[in-house]
C-alpha positions as CSV (number, residue, x, y, z in Angstrom):
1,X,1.4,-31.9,32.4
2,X,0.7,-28.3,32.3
3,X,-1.3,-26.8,29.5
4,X,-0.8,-23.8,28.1
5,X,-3.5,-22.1,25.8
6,X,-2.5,-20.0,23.0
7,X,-5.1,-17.5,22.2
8,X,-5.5,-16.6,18.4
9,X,-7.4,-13.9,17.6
10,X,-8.0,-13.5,13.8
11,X,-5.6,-11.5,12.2
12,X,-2.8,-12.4,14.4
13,X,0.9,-12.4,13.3
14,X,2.2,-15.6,12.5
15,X,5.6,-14.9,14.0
16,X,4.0,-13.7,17.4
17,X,2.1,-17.3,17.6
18,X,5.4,-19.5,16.1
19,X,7.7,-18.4,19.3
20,X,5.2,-20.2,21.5
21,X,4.6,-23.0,19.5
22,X,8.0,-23.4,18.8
23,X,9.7,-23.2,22.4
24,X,6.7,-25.3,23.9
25,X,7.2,-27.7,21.3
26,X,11.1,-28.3,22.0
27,X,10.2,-28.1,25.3
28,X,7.2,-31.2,25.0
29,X,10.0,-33.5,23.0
30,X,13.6,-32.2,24.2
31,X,13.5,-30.3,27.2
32,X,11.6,-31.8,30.5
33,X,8.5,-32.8,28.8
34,X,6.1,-31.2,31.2
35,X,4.4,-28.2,29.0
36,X,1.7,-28.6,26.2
37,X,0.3,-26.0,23.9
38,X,-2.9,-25.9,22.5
39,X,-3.8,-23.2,20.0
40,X,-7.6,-21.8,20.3
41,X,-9.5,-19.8,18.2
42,X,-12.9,-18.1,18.2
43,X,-13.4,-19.2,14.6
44,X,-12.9,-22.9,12.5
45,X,-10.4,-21.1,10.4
46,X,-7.8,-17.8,11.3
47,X,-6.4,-15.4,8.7
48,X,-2.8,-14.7,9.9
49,X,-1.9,-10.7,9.3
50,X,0.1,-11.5,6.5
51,X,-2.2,-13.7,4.5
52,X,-1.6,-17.4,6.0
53,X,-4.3,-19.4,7.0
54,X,-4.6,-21.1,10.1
55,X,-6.7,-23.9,12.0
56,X,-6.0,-23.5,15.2
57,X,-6.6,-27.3,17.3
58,X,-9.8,-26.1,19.2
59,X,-12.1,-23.6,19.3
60,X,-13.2,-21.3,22.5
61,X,-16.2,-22.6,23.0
62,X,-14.7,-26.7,23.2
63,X,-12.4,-26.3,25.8
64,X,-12.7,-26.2,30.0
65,X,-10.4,-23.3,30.4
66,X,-10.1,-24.6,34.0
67,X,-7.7,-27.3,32.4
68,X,-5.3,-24.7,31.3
69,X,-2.1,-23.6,33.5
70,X,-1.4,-20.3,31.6
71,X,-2.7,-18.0,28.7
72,X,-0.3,-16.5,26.0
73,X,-1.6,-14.5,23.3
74,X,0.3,-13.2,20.2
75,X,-0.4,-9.7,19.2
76,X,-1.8,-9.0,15.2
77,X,-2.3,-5.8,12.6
78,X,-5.3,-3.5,12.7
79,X,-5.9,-4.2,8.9
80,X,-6.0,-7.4,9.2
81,X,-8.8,-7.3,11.9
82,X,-6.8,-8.4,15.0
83,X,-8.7,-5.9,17.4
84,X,-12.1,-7.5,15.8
85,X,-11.5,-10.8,17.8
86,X,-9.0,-9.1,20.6
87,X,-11.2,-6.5,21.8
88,X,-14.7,-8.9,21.7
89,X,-16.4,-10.2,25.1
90,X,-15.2,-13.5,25.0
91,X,-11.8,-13.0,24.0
92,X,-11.3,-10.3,26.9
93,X,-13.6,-13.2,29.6
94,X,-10.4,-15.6,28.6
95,X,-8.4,-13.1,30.2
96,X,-10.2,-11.9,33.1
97,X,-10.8,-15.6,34.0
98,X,-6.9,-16.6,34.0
99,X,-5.8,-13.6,36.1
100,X,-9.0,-13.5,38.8
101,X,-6.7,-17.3,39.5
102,X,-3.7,-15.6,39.5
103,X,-2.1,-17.9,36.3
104,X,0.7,-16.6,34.1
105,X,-0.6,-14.5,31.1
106,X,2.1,-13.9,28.2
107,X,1.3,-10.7,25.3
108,X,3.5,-9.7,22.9
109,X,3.6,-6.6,21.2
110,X,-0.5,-5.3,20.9
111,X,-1.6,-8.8,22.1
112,X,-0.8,-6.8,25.4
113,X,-3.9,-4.4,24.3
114,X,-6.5,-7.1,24.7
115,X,-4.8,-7.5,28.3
116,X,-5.1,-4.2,29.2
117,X,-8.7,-4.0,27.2
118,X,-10.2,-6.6,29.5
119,X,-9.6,-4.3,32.6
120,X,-6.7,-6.6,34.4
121,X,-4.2,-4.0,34.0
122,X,-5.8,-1.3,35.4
123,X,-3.3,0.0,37.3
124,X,-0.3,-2.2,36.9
125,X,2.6,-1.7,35.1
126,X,2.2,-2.9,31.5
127,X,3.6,-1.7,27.9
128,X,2.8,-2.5,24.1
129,X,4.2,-1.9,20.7
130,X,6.5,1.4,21.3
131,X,7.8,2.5,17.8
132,X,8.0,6.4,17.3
133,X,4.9,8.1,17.0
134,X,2.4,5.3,17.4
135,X,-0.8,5.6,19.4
136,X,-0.4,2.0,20.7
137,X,0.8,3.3,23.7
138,X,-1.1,6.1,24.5
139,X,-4.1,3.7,23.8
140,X,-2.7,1.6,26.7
141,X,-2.4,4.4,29.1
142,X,-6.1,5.5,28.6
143,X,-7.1,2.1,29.9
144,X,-6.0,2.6,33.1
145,X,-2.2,0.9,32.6
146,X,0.7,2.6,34.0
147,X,3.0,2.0,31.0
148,X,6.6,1.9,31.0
149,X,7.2,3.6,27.7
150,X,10.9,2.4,27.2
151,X,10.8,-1.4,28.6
152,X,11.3,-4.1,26.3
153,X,9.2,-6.2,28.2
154,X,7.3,-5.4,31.4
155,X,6.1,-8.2,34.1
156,X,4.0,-7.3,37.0
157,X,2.7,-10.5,39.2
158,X,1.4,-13.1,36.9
159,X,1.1,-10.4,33.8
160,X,4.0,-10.5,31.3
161,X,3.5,-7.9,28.3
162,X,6.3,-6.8,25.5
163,X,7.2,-3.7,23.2
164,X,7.2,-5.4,19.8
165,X,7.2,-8.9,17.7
166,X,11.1,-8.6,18.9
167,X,10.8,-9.9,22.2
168,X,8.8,-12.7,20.8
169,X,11.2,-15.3,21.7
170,X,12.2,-13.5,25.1
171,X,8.7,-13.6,26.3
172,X,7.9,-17.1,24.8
173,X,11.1,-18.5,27.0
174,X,10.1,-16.6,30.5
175,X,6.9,-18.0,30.4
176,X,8.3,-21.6,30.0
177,X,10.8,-20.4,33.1
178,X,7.7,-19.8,35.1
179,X,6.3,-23.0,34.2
180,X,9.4,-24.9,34.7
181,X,12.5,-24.5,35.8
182,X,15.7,-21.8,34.8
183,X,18.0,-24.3,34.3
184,X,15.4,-26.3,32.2
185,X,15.2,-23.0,30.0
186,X,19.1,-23.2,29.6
187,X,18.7,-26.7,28.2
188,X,16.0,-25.8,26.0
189,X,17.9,-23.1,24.5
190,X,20.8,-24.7,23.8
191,X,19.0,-27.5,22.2
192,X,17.4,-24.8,20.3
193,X,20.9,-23.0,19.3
194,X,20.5,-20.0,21.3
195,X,23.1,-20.9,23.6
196,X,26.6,-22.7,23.1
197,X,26.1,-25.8,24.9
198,X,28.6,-26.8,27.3
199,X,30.1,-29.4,24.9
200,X,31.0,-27.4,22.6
């Protein structure tokens, strides 16, 4: 069984978190059954951006993080004190710890930030939220990244990062590819609905 370990910062956008949950979850009961998610927080109890609570299953400092086969993290809001949590040591020693052994990190939308706040990125080819006129960005670029301002989503070795909450599901599925199989994707998917399945 390989573990993936979702990384919640406080503040993070319940969407962002959902695609993982959601397509690990279909994959754990309907697809091949080899992928479990745990969620992981730094604190007993998460605010989500938009005002939802959340317990994630274990905390930081519980877990072996040797355990865990790859690291996906959901990005979160500024007012809602994402970068509090994303930016601190331990969050960022998550991250420096599953890339110095090469595992498959997933960031959507700022979640990417932390990646390239934790010094991984340095330059590598990377991206974050993109909308007009945002600093997010720019932000990125000053941390060494080399970003590619009009990717969706960006993937250099074992670093996946993404343009907005969008690509959520898009990122969430390549990271179960990389874990598994293509063609267990495609039957994951079409369980799922996104894909007609050949039956019908």
């Amino acid at each position: 069984m390989k573990k993936v370990l979702l990384l919640l910062a406080n503040g993070f956008e319940s969407y962002e978190a959902s695609v993982f949950t959601d397509v690990f979850g279909w994959n754990l009961y309907e697809g091949d059954r080899s992928t479990e998610l745990i969620s992981v927080g730094l604190h007993p109890v998460l605010s989500c951006t938009w005002g939802y609570s959340c317990i994630p299953t274990q905390q930081l400092k519980e877990i072996n993080l040797a355990e865990f086969d790859a690291l996906a993290i959901p990005g979160g809001f500024e007012e809602a004190n994402f970068y509090e949590d994303a930016f601190s040591d331990a969050f960022l020693e998550v991250i420096r710890k599953f890339d110095a052994q090469h595992k498959p990190i997933a960031a959507i939308c700022v979640g990417s930030l932390a990646v390239a706040k934790s010094g991984v990125l340095s330059g590598r080819f990377g991206t974050t939220y993109r909308f007009k006129n945002n600093p997010r960005q720019r932000q990125m670029e000053e941390l060494g990244v080399l970003v590619k301002p009009d990717d969706r989503i960006v993937e250099d070795q074992n670093i996946i990062t993404s343009s907005s909450p969008e690509t959520g599901l898009d990122v969430a599925f390549r990271l179960l590819e990389i874990l598994t199989t293509e063609e267990n994707v495609l039957d994951v998917k079409q369980r799922m609905g996104f894909t007609p399945s050949k039956k019908a």
